[in-house]
MIVOVO-380896 format. One record per atom (N, C-alpha, C): residue in three letters; x, z negated, y. Coordinates in Angstrom, 2 decimals, decimal comma, always signed. Atoms other than C-alpha are relative to their C-alpha. Example, Ala and Ser with C-alpha at 12.3 -4.5 7.8 and 13.67 -1.06 7.14 Angstrom:
2
(ALA; (+0,89; +0,00; -1,19))
(ALA; (+12,30; -7,80; -4,50))
(ALA; (+0,90; +0,00; +1,20))
(SER; (-0,82; +0,06; -1,19))
(SER; (+13,67; -7,14; -1,06))
(SER; (-0,77; -0,73; +1,09))
END
This chain:
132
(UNK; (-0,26; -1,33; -0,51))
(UNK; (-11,11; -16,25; -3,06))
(UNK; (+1,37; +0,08; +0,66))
(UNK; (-0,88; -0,49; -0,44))
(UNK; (-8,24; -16,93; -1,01))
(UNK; (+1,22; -0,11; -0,96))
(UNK; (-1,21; -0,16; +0,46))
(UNK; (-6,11; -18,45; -3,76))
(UNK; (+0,16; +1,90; -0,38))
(UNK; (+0,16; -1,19; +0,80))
(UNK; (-6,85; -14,70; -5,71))
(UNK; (+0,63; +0,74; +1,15))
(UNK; (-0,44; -0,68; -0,30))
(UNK; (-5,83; -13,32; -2,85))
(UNK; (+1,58; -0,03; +0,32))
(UNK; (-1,26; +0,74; +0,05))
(UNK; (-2,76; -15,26; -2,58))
(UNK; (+0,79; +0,31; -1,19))
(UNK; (-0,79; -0,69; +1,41))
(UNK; (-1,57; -13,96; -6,28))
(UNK; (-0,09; +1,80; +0,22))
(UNK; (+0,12; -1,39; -0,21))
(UNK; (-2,27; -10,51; -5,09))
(UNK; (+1,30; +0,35; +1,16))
(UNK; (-0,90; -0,63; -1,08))
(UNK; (+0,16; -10,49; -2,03))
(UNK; (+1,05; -0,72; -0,68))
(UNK; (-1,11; +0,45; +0,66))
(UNK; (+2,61; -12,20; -3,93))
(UNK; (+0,51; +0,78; -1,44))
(UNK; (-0,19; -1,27; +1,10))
(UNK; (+2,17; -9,77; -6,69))
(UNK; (+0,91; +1,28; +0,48))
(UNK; (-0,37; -1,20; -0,72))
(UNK; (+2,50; -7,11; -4,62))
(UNK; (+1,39; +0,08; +0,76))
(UNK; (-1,20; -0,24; -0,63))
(UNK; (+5,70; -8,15; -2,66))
(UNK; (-0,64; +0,30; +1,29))
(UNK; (+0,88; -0,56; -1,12))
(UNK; (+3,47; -7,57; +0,54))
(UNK; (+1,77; -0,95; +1,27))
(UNK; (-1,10; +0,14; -1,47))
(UNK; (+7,02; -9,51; +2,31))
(UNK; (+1,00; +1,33; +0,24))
(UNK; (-0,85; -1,56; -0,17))
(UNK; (+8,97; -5,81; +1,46))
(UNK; (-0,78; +0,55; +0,78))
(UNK; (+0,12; -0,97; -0,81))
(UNK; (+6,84; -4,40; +3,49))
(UNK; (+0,60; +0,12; +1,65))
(UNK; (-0,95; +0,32; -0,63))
(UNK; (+8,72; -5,96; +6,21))
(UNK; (+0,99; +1,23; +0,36))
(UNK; (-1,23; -0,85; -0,09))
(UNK; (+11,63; -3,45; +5,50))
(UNK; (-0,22; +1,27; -0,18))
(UNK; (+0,53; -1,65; -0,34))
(UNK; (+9,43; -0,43; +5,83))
(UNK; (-0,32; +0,37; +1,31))
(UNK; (+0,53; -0,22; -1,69))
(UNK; (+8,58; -1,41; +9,41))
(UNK; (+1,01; +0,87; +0,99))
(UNK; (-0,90; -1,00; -0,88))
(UNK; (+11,72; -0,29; +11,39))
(UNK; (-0,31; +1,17; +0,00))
(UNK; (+0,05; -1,69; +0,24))
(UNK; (+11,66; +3,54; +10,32))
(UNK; (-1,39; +0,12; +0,52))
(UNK; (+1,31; -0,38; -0,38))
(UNK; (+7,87; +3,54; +10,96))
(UNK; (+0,22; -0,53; +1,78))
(UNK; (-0,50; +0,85; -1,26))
(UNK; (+8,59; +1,78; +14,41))
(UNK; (+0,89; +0,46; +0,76))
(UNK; (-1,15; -1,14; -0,54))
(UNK; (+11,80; +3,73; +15,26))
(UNK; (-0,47; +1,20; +0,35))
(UNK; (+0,66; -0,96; +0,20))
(UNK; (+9,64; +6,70; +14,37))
(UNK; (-0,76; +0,56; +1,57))
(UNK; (+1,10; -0,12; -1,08))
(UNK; (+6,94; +6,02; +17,32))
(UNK; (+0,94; +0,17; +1,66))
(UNK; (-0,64; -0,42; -1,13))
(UNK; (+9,53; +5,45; +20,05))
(UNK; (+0,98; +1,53; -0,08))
(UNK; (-0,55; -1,37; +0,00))
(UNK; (+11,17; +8,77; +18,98))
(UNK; (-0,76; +1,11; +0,50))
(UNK; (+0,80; -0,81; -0,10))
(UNK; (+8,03; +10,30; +19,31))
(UNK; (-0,55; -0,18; +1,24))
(UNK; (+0,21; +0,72; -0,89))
(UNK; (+7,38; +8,22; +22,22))
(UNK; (+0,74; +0,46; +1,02))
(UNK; (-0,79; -0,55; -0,91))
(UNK; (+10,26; +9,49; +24,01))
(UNK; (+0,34; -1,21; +0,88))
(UNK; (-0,57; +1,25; -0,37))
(UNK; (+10,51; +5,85; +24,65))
(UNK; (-0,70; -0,81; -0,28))
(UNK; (+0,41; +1,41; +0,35))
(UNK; (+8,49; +2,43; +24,53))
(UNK; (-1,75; +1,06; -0,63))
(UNK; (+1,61; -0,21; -0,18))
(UNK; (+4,51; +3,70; +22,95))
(UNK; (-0,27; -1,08; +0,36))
(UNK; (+1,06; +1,04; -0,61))
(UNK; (+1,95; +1,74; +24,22))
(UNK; (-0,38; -0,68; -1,31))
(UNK; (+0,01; +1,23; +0,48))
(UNK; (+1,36; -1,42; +22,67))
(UNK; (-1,29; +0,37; -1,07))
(UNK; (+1,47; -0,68; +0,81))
(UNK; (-2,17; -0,07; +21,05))
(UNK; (+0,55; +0,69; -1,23))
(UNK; (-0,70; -0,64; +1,66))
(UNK; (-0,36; +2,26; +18,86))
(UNK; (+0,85; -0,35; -0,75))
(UNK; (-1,21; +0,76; +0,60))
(UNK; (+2,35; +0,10; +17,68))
(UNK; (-1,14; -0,88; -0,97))
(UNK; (+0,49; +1,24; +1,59))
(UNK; (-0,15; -2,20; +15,97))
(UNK; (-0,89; +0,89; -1,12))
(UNK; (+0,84; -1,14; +1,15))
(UNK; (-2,14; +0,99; +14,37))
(UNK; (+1,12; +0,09; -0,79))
(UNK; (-0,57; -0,93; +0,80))
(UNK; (+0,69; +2,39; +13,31))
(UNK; (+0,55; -2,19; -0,99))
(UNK; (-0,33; +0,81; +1,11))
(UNK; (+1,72; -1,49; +11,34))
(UNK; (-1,30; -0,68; -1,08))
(UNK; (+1,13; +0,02; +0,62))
(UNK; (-1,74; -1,78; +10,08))
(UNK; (+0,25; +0,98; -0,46))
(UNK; (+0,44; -1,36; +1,00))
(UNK; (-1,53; +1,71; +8,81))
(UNK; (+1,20; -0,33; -1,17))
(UNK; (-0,73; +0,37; +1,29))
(UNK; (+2,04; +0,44; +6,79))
(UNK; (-0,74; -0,62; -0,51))
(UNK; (+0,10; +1,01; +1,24))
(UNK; (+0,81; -2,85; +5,41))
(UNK; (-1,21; +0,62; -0,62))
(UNK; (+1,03; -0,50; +0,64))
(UNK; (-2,75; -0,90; +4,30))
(UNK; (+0,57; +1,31; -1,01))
(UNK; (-0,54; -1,09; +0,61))
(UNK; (-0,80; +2,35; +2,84))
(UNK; (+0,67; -0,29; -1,49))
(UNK; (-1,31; +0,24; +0,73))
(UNK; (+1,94; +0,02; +1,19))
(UNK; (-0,93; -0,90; -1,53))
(UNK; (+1,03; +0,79; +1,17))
(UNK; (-0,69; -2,52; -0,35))
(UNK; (-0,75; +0,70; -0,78))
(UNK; (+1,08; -1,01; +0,99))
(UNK; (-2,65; +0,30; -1,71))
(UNK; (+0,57; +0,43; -1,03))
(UNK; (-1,36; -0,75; +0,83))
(UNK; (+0,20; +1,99; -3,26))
(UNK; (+0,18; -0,93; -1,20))
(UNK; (-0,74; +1,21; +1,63))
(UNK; (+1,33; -1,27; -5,33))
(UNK; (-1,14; -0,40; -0,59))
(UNK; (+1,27; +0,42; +1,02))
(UNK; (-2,31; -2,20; -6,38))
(UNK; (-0,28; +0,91; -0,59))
(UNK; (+0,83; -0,57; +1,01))
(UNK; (-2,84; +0,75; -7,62))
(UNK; (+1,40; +0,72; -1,16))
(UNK; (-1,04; -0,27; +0,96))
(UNK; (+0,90; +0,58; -9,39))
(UNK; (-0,22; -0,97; -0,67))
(UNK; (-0,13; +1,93; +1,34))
(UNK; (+0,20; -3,17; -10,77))
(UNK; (-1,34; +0,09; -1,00))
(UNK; (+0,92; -0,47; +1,12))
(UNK; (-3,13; -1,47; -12,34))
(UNK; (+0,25; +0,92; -0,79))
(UNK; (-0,48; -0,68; +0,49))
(UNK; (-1,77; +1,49; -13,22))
(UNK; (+0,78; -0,10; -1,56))
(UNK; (-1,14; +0,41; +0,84))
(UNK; (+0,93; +0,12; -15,27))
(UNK; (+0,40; -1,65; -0,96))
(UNK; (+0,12; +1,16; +0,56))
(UNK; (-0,38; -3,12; -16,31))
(UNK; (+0,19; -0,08; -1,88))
(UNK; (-0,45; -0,14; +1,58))
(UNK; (-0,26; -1,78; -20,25))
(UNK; (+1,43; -0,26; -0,16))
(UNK; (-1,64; -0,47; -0,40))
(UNK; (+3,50; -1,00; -19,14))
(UNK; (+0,52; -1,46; -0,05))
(UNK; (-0,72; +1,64; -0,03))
(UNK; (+4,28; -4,74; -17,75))
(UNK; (-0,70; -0,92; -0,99))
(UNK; (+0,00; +1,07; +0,69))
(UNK; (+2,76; -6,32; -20,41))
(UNK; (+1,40; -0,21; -1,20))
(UNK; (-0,66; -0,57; +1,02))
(UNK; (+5,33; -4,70; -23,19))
(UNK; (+1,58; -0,37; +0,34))
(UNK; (-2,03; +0,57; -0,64))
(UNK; (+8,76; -5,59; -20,69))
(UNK; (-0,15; -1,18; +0,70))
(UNK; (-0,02; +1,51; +0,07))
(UNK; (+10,02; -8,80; -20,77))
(UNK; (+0,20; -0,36; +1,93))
(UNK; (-0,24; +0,62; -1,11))
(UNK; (+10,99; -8,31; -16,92))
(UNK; (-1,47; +0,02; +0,60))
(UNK; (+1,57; +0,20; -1,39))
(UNK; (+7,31; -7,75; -15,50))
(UNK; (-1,35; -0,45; -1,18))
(UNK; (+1,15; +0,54; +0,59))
(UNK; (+5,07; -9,05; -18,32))
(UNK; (-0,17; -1,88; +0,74))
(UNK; (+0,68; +0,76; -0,50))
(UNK; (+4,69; -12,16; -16,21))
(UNK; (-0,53; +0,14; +1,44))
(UNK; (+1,02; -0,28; -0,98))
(UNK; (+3,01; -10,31; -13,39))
(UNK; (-1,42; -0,67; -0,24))
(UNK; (+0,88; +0,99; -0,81))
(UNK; (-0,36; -11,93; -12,21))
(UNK; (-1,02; +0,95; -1,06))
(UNK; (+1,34; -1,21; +0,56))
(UNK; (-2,80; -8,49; -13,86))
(UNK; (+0,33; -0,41; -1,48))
(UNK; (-0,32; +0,12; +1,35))
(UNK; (-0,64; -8,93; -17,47))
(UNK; (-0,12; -1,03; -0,43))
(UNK; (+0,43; +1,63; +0,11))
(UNK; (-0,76; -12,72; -17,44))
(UNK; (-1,12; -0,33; -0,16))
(UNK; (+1,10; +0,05; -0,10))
(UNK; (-4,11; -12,41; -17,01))
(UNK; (-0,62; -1,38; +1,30))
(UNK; (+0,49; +1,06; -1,53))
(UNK; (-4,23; -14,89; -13,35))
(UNK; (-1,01; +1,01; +0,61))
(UNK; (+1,00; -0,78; -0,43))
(UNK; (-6,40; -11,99; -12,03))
(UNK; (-0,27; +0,83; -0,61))
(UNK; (+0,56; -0,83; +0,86))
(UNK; (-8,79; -9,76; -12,97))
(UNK; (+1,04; +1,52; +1,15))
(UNK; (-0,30; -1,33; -0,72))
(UNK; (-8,28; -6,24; -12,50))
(UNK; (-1,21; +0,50; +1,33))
(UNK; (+1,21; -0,24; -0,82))
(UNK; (-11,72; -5,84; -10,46))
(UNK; (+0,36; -0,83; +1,19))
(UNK; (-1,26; +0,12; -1,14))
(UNK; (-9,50; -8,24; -7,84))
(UNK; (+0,65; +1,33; +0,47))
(UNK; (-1,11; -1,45; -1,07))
(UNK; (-6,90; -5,44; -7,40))
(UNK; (-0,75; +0,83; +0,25))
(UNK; (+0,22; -1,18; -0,84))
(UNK; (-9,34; -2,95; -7,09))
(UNK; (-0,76; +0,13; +1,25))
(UNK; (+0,43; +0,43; -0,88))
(UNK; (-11,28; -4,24; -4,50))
(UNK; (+0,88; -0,27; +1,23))
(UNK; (-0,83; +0,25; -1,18))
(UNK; (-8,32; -5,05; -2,65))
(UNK; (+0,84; +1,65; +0,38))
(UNK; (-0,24; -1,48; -0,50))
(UNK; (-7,13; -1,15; -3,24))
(UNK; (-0,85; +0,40; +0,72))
(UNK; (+1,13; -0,58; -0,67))
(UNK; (-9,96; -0,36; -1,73))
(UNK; (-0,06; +0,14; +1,70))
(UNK; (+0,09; +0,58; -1,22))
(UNK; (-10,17; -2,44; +1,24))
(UNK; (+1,63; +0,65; +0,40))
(UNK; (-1,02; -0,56; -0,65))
(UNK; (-6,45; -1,62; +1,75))
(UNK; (+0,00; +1,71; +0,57))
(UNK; (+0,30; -1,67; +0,08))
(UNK; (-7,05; +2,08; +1,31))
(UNK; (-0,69; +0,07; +1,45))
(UNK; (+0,77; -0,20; -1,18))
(UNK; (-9,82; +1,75; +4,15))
(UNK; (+1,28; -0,34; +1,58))
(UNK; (-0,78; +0,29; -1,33))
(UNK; (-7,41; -0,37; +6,55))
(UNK; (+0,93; +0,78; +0,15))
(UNK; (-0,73; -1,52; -0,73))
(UNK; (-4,90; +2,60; +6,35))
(UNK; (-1,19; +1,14; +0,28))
(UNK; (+0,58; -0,75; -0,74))
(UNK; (-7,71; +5,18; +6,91))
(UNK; (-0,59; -0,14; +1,43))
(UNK; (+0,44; +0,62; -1,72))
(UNK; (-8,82; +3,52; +10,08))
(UNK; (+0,63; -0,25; +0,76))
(UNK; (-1,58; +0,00; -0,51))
(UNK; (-5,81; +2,82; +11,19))
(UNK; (+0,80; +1,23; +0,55))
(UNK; (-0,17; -1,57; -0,64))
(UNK; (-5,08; +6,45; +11,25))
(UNK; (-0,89; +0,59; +0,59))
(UNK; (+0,74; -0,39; -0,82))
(UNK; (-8,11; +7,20; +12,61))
(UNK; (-0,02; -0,08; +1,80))
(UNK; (-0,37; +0,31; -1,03))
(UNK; (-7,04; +5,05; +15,52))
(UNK; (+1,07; +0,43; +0,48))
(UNK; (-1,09; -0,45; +0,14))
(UNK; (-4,43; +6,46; +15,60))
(UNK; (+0,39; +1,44; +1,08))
(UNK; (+0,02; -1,73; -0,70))
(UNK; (-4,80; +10,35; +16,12))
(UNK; (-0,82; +0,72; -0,99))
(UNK; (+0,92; -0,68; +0,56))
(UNK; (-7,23; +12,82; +14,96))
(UNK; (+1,18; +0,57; -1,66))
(UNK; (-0,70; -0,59; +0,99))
(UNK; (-4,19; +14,36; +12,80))
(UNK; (+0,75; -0,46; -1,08))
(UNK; (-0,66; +0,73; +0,65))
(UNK; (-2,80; +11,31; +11,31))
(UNK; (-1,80; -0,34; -1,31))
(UNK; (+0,94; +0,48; +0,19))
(UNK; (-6,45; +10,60; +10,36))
(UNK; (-0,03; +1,07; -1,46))
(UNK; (-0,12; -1,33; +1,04))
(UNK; (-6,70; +14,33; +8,38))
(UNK; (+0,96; -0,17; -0,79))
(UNK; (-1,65; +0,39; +0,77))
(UNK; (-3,11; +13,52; +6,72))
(UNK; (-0,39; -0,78; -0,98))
(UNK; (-0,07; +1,05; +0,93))
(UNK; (-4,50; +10,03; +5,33))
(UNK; (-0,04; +0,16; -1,35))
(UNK; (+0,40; +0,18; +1,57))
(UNK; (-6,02; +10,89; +2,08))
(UNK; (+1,31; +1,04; -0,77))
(UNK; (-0,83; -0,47; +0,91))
(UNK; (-2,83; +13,12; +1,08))
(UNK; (+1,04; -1,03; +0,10))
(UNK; (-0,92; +0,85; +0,76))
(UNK; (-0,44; +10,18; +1,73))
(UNK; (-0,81; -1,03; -0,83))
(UNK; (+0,68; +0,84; +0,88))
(UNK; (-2,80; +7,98; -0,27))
(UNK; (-0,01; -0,05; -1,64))
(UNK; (+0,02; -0,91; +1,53))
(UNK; (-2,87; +10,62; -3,14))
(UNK; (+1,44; -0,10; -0,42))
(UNK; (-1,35; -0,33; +0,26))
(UNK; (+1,08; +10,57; -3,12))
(UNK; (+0,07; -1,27; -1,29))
(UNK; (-0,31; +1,03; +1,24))
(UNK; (+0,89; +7,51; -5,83))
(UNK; (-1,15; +0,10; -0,47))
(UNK; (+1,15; -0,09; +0,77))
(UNK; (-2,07; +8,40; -7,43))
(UNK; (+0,36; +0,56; -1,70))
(UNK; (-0,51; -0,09; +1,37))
(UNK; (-2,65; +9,41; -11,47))
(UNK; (+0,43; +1,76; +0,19))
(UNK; (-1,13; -1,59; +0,20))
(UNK; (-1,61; +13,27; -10,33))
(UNK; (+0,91; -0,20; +0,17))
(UNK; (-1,57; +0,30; -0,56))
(UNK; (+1,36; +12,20; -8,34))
(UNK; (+0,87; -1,02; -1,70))
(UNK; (-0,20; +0,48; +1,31))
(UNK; (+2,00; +9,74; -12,21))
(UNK; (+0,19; +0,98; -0,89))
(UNK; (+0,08; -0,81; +1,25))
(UNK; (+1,17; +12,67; -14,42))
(UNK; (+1,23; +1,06; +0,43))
(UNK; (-1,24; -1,20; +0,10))
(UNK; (+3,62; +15,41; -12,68))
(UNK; (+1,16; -0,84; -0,48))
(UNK; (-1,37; +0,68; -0,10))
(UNK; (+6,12; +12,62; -12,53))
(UNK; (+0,72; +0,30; -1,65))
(UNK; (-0,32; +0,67; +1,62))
(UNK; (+5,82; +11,94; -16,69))
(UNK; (+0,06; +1,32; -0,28))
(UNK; (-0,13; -1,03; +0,94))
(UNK; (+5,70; +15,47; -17,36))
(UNK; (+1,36; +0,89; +0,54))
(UNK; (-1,07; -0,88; -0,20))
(UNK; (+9,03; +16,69; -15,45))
(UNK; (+1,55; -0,58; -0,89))
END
């Protein structure tokens, strides 16, 4: 179990999420009007790494027909066949949850918000993309 999960965060690039933290982080003391309290600083980096991991598992399933066909991502982990797909979705899942809870902890309004940034990489957010 853990290697599987070990080809999943390495799939995913889960160390970029790293370089999404500042702006989310900058964000809170702006809103903060100076230091937030220590409580909401770790919601709000649970709510990245759960948002970010969701996002790419459900781009490395998405598009697994895609990376098998180009020579630069047909040796991803889903096209290679090192994991199943029933891996990533289980882990979309669970990620999916740790950003909704996360925002729950959060604030009532971040909580209401979740499921439209969730939807922002979904197969509508895919289909307008392919059809503009």
């Amino acid at each position: 179990m853990l290697e599987r999960l070990k080809i999943i965060l390495e799939d995913i690039k889960i160390q970029h999420t790293v370089f999404a933290l500042p702006f989310a982080l900058m964000s809170a003391f702006i809103a903060s009007n100076g230091v937030p309290p220590l409580d909401k600083l770790l919601w709000i980096l649970l709510a990245m790494v759960g948002a970010r991991s969701s996002a790419m598992s459900f781009n490395r399933i998405a598009d697994v027909d895609y990376d098998r066909e180009n020579p630069r991502t047909k040796e991803r982990a889903l096209p290679k066949g090192r994991i199943k797909k029933s891996n990533y979705l289980i882990f979309l899942l669970l990620s999916a949850l740790l950003f909704i809870f996360s925002c729950f902890m959060l604030n009532r309004l971040a909580l209401i918000l979740s499921p439209a940034a969730l939807l922002m990489d979904s197969p509508i957010n895919r289909f307008t993309f392919m059809i503009s």
